[in-house]
C-alpha positions as CSV (number, residue, x, y, z in Angstrom):
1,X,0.0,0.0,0.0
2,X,2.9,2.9,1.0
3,X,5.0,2.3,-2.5
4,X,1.7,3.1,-4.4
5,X,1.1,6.0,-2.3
6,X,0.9,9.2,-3.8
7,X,1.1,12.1,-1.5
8,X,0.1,14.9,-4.1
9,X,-3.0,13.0,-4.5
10,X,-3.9,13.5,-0.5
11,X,-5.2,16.1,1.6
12,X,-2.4,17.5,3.1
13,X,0.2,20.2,4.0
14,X,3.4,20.8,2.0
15,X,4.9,20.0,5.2
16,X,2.5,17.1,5.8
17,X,3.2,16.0,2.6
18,X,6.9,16.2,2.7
19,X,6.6,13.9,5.5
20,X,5.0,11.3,3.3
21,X,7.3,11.4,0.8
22,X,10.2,10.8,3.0
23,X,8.2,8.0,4.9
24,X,5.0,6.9,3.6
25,X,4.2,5.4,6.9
26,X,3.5,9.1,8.4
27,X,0.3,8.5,7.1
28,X,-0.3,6.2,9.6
29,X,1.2,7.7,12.7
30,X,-0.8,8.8,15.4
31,X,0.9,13.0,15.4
32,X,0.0,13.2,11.3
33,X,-3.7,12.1,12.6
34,X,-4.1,14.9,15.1
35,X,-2.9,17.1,13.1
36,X,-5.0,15.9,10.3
37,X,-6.9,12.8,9.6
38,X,-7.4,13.5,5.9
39,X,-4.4,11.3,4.9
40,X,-4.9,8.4,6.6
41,X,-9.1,8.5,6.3
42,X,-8.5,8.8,2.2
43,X,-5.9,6.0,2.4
44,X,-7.4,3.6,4.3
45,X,-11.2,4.3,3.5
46,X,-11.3,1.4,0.9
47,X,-10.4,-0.9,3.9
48,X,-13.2,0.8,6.3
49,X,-15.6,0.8,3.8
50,X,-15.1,-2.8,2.7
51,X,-14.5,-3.7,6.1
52,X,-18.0,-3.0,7.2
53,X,-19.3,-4.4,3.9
54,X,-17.7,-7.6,5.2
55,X,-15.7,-8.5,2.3
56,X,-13.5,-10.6,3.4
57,X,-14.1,-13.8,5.2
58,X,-12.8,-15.8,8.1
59,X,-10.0,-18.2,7.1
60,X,-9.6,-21.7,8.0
61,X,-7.7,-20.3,11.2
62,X,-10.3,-18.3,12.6
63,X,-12.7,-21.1,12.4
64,X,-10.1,-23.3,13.8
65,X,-10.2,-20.9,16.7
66,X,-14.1,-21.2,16.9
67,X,-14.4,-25.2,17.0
68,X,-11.8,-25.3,19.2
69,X,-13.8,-23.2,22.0
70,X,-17.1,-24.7,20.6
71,X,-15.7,-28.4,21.3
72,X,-13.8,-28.0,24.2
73,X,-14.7,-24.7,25.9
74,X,-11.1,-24.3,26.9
75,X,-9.6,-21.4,24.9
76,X,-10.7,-18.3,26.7
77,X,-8.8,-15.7,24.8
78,X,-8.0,-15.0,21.1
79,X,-5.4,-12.7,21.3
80,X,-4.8,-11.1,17.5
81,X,-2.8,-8.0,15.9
82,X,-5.1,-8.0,12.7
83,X,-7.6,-5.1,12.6
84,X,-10.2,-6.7,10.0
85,X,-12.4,-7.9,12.8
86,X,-12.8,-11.3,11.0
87,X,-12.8,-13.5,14.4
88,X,-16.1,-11.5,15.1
89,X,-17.8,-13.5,11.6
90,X,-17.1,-17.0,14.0
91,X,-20.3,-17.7,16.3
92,X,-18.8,-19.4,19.0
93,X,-16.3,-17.0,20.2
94,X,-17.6,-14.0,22.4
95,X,-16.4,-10.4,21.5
96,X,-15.2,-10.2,25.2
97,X,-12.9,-13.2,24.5
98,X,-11.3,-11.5,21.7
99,X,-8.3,-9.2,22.2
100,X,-7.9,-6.8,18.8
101,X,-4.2,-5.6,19.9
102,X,-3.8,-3.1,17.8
103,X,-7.2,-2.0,17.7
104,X,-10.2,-3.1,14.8
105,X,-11.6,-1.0,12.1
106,X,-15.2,-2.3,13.2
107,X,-15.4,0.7,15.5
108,X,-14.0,4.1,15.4
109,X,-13.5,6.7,18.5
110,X,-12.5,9.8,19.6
111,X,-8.1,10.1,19.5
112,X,-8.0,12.8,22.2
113,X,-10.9,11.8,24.7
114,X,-11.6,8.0,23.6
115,X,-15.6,8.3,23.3
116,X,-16.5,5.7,21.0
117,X,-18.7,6.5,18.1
118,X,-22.1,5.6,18.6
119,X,-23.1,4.9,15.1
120,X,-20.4,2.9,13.3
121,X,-22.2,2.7,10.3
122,X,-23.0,6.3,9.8
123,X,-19.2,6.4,10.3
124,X,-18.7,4.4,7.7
125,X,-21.5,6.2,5.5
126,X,-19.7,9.7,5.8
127,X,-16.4,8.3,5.1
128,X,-18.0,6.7,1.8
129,X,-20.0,10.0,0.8
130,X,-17.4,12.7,2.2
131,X,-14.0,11.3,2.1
132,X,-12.1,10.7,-1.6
């Protein structure tokens, strides 16, 4: 995704900008996002919006995760660095029992007080209709 980014494409700052063409990964970093979320909201709203739209599907992994506490009731945490929320498509695991680690993108919240949006899918809808 970063080599096919193209910061004059993106709502930024020269300075913002300059950034990402030294390291694309400022997109991604938390001090570009105060600043301005424009960057990383128009390079990452094809994975929000397809996100939501559940796209992708849970592997043979996640299910493996699922029978496993299904059949034996003894795994009591999924701990997992993904953000696609796929563990949440298997039935038998509990959302409580799943540990997102670096967060999912099937909510979205507030950076600087941490008040979670109450409508995730209008989230999702202004992204679609207001970000490019």
């Amino acid at each position: 995704m970063y080599d096919t980014l193209c910061p004059e494409l993106i709502t930024t700052t020269r300075v913002q900008r300059k950034l990402m063409v030294s390291d694309p990964t400022n997109v991604a970093k938390k001090t570009m996002f105060m600043q301005n979320s424009f960057p990383y909201l128009e390079v990452y709203r094809p994975f929000i919006v397809r996100a939501r739209e559940k796209r992708w599907k849970a592997t043979i992994a996640h299910r493996f995760a699922d029978i496993l506490h299904i059949k034996t009731g003894k795994l009591t945490r999924v701990f997992t660095c993904n953000i696609n929320d796929l563990y949440s498509q298997c039935d038998g695991l509990l959302s409580e029992n799943i540990v997102n680690v670096h967060g999912t993108i099937s909510k979205a919240g507030c950076e600087g007080c941490g008040t979670e949006v109450a409508d995730y899918d209008e989230f999702c809808d202004e992204v679609k209709s207001n970000i490019k």
